[in-house]
N, C-alpha and C positions, 0 to 999 in steps of 0.2 A: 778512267773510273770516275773521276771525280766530274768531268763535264758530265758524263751521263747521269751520275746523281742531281747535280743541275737543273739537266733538259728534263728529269723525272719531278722535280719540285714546280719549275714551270710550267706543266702542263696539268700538275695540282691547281697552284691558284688558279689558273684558266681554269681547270671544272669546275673548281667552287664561285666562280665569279658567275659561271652558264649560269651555275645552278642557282646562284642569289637571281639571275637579272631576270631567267625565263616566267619564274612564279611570279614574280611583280606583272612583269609584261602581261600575263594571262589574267591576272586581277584586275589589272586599269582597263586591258582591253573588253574584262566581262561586266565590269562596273559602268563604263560609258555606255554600252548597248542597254545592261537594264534601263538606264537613266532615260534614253532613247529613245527606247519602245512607251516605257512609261509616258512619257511626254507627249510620245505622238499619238498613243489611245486616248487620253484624257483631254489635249487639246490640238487634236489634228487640224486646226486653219493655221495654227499656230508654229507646228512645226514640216510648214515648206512641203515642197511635190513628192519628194520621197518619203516624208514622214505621210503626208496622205496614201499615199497607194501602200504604203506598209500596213496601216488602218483600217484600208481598205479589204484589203486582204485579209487579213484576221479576222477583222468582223463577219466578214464572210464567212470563214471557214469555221469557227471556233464562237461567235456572239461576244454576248457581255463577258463569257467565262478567259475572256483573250487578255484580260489584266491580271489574270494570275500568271501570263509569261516574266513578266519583271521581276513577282515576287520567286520565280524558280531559279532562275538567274542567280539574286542575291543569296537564295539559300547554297544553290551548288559553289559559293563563292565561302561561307562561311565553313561548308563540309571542306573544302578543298581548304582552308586555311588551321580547320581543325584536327584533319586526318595526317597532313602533311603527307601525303603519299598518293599514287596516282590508282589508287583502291576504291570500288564501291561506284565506281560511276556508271556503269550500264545501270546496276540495280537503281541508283537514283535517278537518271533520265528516262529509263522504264516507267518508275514509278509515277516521275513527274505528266510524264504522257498520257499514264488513266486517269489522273488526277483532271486532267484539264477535257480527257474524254468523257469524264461524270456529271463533273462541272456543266460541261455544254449539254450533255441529253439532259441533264436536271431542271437547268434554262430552258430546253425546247416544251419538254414538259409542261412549264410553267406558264410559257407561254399559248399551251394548249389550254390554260385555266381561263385566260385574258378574255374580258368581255369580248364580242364582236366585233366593237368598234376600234378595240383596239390590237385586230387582225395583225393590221399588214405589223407592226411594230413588236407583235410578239412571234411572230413566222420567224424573224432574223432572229429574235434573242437568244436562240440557242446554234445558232449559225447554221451550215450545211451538217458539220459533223455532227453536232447534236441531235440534228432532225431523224438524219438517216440510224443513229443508234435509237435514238428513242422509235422510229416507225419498226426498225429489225424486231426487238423487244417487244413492243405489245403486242406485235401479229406472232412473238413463241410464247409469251405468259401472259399476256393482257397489260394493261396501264399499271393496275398497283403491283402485280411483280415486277415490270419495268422497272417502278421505281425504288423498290426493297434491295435491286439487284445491284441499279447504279447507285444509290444512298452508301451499302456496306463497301462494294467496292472503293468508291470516294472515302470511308474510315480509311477502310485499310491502307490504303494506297499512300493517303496525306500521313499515314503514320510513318509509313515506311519510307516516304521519304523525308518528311523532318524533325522523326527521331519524337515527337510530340504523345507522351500514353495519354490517351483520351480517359481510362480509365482509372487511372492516379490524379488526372486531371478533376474528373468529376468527382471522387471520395474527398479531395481536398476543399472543393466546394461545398459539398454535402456538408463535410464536420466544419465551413465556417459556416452556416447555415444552420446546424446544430449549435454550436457556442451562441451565435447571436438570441437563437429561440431560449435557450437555459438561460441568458442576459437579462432577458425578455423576464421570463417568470420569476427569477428570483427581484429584478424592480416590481412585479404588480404585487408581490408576495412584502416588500416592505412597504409599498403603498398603501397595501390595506391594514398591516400592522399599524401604519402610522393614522390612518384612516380611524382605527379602533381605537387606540389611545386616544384620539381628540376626542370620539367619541363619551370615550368613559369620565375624562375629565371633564367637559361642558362649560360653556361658559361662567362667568363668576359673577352673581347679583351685583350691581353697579348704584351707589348713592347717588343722590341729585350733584354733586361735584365728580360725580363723572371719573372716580378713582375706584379700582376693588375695596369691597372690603375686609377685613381683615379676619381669620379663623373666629369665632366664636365673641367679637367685638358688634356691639350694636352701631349704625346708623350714627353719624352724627348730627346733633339738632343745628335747626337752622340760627345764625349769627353766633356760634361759638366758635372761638376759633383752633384755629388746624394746627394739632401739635406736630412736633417737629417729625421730620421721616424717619423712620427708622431702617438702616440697613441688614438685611435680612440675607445669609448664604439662602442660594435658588435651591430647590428641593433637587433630592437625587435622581439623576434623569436614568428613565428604565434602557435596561438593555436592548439594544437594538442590534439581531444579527444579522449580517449580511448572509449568513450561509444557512441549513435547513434547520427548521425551529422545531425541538420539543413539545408535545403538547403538555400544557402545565396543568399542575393540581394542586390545591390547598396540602400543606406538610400534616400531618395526624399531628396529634397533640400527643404532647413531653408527658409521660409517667413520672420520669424520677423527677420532675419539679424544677426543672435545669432549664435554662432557654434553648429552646429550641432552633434548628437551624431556618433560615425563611424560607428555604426550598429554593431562591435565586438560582438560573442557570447563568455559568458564564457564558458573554459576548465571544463569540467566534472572531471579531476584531482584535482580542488578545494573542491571535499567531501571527505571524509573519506573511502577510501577503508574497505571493511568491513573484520571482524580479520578471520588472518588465521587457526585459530584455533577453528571457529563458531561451524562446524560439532561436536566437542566434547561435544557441547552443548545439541543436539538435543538424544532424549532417546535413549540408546541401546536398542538391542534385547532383551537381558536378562532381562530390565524394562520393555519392551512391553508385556512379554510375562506372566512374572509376573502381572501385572496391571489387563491384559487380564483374566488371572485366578481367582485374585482376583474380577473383576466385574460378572465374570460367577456364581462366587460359592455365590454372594451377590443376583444376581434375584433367584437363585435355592433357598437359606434359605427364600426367603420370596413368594416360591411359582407360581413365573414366568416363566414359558416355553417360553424360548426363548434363539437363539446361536449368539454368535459375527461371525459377516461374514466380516470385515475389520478392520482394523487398517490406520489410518491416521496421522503421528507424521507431527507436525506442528511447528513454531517459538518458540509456547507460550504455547501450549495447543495439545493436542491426540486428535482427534474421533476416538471414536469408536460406527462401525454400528453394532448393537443389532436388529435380526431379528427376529420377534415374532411365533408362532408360533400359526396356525390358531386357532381361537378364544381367544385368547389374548388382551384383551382390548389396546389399547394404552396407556389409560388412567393411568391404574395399574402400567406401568413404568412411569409415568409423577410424581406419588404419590410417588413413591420413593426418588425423587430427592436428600435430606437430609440424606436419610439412604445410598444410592449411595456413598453420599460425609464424610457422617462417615467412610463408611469401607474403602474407596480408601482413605484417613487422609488428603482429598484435602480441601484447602480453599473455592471453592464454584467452583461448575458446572454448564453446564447449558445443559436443554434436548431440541434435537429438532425434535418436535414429529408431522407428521414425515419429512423424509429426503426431499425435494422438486423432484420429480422426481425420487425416489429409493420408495424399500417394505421395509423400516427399519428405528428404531429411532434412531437419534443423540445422545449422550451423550461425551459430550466435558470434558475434567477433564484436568485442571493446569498439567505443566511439573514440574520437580521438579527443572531445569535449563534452564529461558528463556534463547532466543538469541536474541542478539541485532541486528535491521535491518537498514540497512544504507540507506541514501538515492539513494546515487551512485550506490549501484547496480539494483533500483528497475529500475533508468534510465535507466541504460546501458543493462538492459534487454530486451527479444525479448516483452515486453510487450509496451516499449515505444521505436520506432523506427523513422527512417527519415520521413515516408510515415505516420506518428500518424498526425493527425491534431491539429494545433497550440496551443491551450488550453488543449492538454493533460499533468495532472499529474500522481504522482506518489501516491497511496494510501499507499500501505507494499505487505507483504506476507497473500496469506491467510493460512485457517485453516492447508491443507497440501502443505505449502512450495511453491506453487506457486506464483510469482508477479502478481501485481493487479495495474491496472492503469486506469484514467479516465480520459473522454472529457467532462470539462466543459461548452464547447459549447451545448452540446447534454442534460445537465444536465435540464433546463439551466440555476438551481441557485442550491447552495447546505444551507442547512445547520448544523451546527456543534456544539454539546452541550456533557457536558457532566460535572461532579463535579470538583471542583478545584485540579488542580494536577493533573488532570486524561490526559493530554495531549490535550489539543484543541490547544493551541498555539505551539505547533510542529507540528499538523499536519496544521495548517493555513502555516508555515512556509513551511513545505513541497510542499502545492501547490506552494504559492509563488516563490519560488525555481525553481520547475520545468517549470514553463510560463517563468522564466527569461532566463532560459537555449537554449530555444527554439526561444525567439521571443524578435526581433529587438524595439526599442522605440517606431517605428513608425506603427507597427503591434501590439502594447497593452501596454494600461496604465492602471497604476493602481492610484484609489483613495482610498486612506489609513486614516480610520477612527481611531482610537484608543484611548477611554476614561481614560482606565489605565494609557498610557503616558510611557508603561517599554516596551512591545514585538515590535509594529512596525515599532519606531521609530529609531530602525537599519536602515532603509531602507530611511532616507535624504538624499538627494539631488542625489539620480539616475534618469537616464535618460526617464526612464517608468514614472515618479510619474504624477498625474493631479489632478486636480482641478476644475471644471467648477465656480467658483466665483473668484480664483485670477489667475493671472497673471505667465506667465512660470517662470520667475526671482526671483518672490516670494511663489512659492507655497511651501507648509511645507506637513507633517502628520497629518492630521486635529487631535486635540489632545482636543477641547472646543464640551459642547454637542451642544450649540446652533451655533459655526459655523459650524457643522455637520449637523445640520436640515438644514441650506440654503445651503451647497453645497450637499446634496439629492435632497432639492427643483429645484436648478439649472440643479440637472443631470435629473430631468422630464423634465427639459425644453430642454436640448439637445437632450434627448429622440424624443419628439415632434417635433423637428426641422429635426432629422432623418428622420422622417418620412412622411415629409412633403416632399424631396429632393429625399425620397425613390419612394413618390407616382407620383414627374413627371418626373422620369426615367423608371419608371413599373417596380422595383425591389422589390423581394418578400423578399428578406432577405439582411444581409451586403457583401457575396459572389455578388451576384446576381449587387447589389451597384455599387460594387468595380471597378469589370470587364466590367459593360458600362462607368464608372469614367475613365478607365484609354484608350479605346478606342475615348473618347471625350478629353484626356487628362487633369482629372481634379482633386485634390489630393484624395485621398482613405481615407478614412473612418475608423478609427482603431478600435479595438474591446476595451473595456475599463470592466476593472475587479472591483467593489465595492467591499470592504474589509472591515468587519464590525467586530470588534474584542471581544466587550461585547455589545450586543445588548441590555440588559438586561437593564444597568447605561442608556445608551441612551435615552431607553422609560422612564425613570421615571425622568430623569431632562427635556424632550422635548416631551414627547409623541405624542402630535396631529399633529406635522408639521412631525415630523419622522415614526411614525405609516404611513400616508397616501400618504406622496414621496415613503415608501418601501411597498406598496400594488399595487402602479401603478406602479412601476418598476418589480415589482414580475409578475404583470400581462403583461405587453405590450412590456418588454424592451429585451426581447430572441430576437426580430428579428433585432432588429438595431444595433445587438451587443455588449448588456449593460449585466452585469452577476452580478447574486450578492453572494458573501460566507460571510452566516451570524454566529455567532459564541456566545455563551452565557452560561453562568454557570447557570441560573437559569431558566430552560425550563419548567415555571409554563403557564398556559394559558394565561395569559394577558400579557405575554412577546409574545408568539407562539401564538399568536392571530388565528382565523379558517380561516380567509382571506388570512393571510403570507402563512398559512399551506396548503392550499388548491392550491398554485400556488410556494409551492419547495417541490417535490415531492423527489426529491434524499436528503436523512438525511445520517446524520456519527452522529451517538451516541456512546458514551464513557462512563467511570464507572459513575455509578449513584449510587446515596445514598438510594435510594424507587423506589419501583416499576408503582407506577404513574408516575415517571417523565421517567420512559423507556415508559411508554402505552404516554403519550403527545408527544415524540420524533418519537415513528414510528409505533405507535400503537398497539405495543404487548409488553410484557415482555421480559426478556435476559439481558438488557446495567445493570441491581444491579448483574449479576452474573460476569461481568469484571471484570479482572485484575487488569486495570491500569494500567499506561506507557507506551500508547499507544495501547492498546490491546482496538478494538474497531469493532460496528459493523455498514456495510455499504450496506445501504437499495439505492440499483439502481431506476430510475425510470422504472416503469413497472414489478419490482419485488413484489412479492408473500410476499419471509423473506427476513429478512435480510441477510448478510455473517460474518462471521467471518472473521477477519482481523488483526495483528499485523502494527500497522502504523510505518512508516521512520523516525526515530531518526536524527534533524540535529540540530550540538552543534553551540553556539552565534562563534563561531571561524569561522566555513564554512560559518554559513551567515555571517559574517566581510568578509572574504576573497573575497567572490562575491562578496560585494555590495562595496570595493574596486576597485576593476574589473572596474566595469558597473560605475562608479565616474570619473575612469581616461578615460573612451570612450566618458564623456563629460556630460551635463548640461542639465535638464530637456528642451524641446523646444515644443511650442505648440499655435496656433495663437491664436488670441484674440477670442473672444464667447462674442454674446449678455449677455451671463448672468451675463459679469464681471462687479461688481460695478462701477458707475460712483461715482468721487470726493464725490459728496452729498449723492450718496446710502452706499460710503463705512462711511461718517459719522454716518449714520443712522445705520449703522451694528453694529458700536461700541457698543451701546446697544442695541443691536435685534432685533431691529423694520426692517419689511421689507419696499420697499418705496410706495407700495398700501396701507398698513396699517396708514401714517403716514399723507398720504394725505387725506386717508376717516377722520382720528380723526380732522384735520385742518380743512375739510370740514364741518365737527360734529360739531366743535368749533363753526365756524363763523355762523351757523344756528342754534343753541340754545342758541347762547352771552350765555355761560358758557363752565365751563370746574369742573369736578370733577372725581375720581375717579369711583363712582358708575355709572356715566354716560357713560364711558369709558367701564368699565365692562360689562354692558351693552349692548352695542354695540359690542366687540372682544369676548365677553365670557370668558373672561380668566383676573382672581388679576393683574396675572405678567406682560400678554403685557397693563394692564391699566396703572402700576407703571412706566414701561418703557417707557409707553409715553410721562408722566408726567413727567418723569426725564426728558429725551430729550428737552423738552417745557421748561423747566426752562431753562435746561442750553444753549437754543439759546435764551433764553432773551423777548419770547413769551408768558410767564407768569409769574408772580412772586408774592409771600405774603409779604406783608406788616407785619411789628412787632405787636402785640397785635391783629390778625386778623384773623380769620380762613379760608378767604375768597382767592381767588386766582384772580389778577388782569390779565386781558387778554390785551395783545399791537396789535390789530386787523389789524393796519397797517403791523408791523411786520410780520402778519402770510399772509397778502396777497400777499405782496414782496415776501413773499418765495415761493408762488405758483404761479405766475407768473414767476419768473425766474426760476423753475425747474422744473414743470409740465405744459403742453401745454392748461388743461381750464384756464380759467380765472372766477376766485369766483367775486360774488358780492364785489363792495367799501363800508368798514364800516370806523368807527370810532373807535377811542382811549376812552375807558372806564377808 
């Protein structure tokens, strides 16, 4: 037993040693013949009597096209090194045989074009076989079929044998060919900016000493002498953007007598150029092609007839389009999903079945090395330009590497959910960013909600910020839930007033406004962005006042140029109410924890198959699916840098509004009584001679605004309990003084109880 185990191990290494020596042997032996032949086509005096007649012969049979033997050679040497198996060789010596058959009629061809004189020299250039394919061919199709026939042939063939896509080939030249021209126009685009500044500044009148002179200083006379220099800081140098420019306009002039802001747009050099070294990010070929293989051979083991017909490498993530093959459920690759993301070792996929507009299913699989997308290049791309209208942002990149950008005007509210840490607050950040880039204080304001108190509040005291309840001097980041329900409330009421200023001009929207505003001479109307950062905290410390300011804003406020981008971790239904839903039709969903809270966000499944970090998906109005998307990463540094910027161009400014508290109503806000509210309970008071909690209830519907009535009542000295008493005494004159000097009825005269 034990020899025979032995003589069984010894006749192992002997096959393993075959099997090392034979592959070598067949490489050195295929290697020295390329080298060979090479030699002897290129310099036949050179290599001796049998490299001549080998020469000879070739050229004969095959022409000039006889030096693609060496390079079939080297390629069947690298196939064989790559496959490691003794597979695919008919189909490559096949191939390689049309290849040199195209080759030579192509040459005969060509040699049919050859002046006269240079007959005899073009007869051979395509050797004997060339000639006789190229004569078979024109006498069945003529000359130019001949040549359309052997041309695709020659594609095909050279494809098929070295694996080379012509048509991946030339997209990727196209788009460097593309980049270089967008290179191209954004330098002649700061040439002439720079062009235009020299222009406007002009030279500086020069004295006989050959030095400028000085702002509003005369000439100095001759033999006086030159007082001392003085050192002068260089004036502030204008913004120069690399990326697409605003067209600029003088800022309107301040009412309330405030400095106004200068209209400055910030420099696009304030974000982060994105790394040069991104590209080493995005899959090679040798992972594509791999991946590629490995999803073919996972539908083959489980029974799927169907071939990859595209590859799409992306930021974040591949598609690839998987096209079925007739009678193939779709279904069948949708049941995969899991086994898909087992054999490819990806963290989760997602299918999309099918492609909107294509015969083939999506199937998206994680990179193994995202890239990071910046925001600055998604600006300075042809996707966000000078001619973008005003509310265009930046979304990212989508699935393959293209920028993606949106008019929020068009939207005409979005919003945005998606698990904690999964990026909402970059991409809120993102818009925010790019409105700022674009548009002047007095072209959009933004009112900034934020319950957290940590992400918006970078953005104090810029010159965009509003408010409709306080005053430009004092307005902040609304950061309390209940001063947030009244300036919602308040923004219905501007709403309203739009629309009333809209309907006796006969303007159908805030363009429409503008443009007879400014023919009558009368200020313009700016578009105002609501920024809603946890929607979520909101509705459940205020719901009823905040639920129904953002259902009428959601419904009425696209035309007067009110926007809302709502934002929330928790997209259960009584946060997404079917009301909000039904009038923000454009969602941006991000990773989600369940598959329910993707079907509440945009009514199908995909946002539980995200990434995270920005990897998200972006449902347009009027779309079908949604898109895949990598969102614009901007770090707290770039928004500092801005919103230092847009701080030294000057100080929120914005005239007074009906809605802004008077002295009494802002006492009333301290505790959140609004002042219809405080006057009905007054009214309540003095017509049931009592006052109690349940009563109060009662009447507002609501514990909280009874308690806050009752607070306020006491502490204007309108009611008070006495020690040992349960009862609350009412001062009826007190409450009628106060509605006589602050509201215009006049209550009945009572008495002091």
């Amino acid at each position: 037993m034990r020899n025979r185990f032995a003589h069984q191990s010894r006749n192992t290494r002997k096959a393993r040693r075959e099997g090392a020596v034979a592959p070598a042997i067949r490489l050195a032996a295929a290697g020295v013949l390329a080298a060979l032949l090479a030699w002897a086509i290129l310099f036949p005096n050179l290599a001796g009597w049998f490299g001549q007649q080998t020469e000879h012969l070739l050229w004969s049979w095959f022409g000039a096209a006889s030096i693609l033997l060496p390079l079939f050679i080297v390629n069947a040497m690298v196939h064989g090194m790559a496959a490691q198996a003794a597979t695919g060789w008919l189909t490559l010596s096949a191939g390689s045989l049309v290849v040199l058959a195209c080759a030579s009629s192509l040459l005969a061809m060509l040699g049919g074009w050859l002046p006269p004189d240079w007959l005899s020299a073009g007869a051979a250039i395509g050797g004997a076989v060339g000639m006789n394919i190229h004569a078979s061919l024109t006498r069945l199709v003529g000359g130019p079929g001949s040549f359309m026939i052997c041309f695709a042939a020659f594609i095909v063939s050279s494809q098929i044998t070295t694996q080379i896509r012509w048509g991946r080939l030339a997209a990727s030249l196209a788009a460097l060919l593309a980049e270089d021209y967008r290179a191209w126009m954004r330098s002649r685009q700061e040439l002439a900016a720079w062009r235009k500044r020299s222009q406007e500044a002009g030279p500086k009148p020069c004295p006989r000493d050959g030095r400028p002179l000085e702002a509003g200083r005369p000439p100095m006379p001759e033999g006086a002498a030159a007082p001392a220099p003085m050192v002068a800081s260089p004036p502030p140098k204008a913004a120069e953007r690399t990326g697409p420019l605003a067209p600029a306009h003088e800022p309107a002039p301040s009412k309330s007598g405030r400095p106004r802001a200068t209209g400055a747009l910030p420099d696009i050099g304030l974000l982060n150029a994105p790394a040069k070294d991104r590209e080493s990010g995005l899959p090679t070929q040798d992972e594509l092609d791999s991946s590629s293989a490995s999803l073919q051979k996972t539908l083959t083991d489980f029974g799927i007839d169907a071939s990859i017909t595209g590859i799409l490498p992306g930021p974040v993530i591949t598609r690839f389009e998987v096209s079925p093959a007739p009678g193939v459920k779709v279904s069948s690759i949708v049941a995969l999903e899991n086994d898909i993301a087992l054999a490819m070792r990806a963290r989760g996929i997602r299918i999309i079945a099918p492609i909107p507009g294509k015969a083939a299913v999506g199937i998206e699989i994680p990179n193994a090395r995202p890239v990071l997308v910046t925001l600055r290049e998604i600006l300075a791309s042809t996707a966000v330009t000078a001619k973008s209208p005003l509310l265009t942002f930046g979304v990212g990149l989508t699935a393959d590497g293209s920028p993606l950008a949106a008019d929020l005007a068009t939207m005409p509210h979005v919003l945005v959910a998606g698990a904690t840490g999964s990026g909402k607050s970059v991409l809120i950040h993102s818009i925010i960013l790019s409105i700022l880039f674009r548009a002047r204080p007095d072209q959009v304001k933004f009112l900034l909600i934020d319950p957290k108190r940590l992400e918006l509040t970078f953005y104090e005291s810029i010159p965009h910020l509003f408010d409709p309840c306080v005053p430009a001097e004092n307005v902040h980041v609304v950061t309390d839930a209940k001063t947030a329900a009244r300036s919602l409330n308040a923004m219905v009421k501007v709403m309203e007033k739009r629309y009333r200023d809209f309907e006796i001009h006969s303007a159908r929207n805030i363009d429409g406004y503008n443009q007879s505003a400014a023919k009558l001479g009368l200020p313009k109307e700016p578009y105002i962005v609501v920024v809603i950062d946890e929607l979520a905290d909101l509705m459940l410390v205020s719901r009823d006042g905040v639920e129904e300011s953002i259902q009428r804003l959601a419904q009425m406020a696209r035309a007067v140029g009110i926007h809302l981008v709502l934002a929330t971790q928790r997209p259960s239904v009584d946060v997404i109410t079917g009301v909000i839903k039904a009038n923000l039709p454009s969602r941006v969903a991000l990773q989600v924890t369940a598959r329910v809270d993707s079907r509440v966000i945009l009514d199908c499944q995909g946002a539980e198959a995200l990434q995270g970090k920005g990897d998200l998906l972006y449902l347009a109005a009027g779309a079908q699916k949604p898109a895949r998307c990598q969102g614009a990463y901007v770090s707290e540094d770039e928004i500092r840098k801005v919103v230092d910027f847009l701080r030294s161009t000057g100080r929120p400014d914005y005239p007074s509004l009906d809605t802004m508290p008077k002295p009494a109503e802002a006492d009333l806000a301290s505790f959140g009584v609004e002042p219809a509210e405080f006057r009905e309970a007054l009214k309540l008071v003095i017509e049931r001679r009592r006052v109690s909690q349940d009563l109060l209830k009662s009447q507002f519907g609501s514990s909280a605004r009874a308690t806050n009535i009752l607070s306020l009542l006491e502490v204007k000295g309108m009611i008070n309990k006495p020690e040992g008493t349960n009862r609350w005494e009412i001062d009826f004159d007190s409450i009628s003084g106060y509605l006589r000097s602050n509201f215009p009825e006049k209550p009945d005269m009572a008495g002091k109880t």
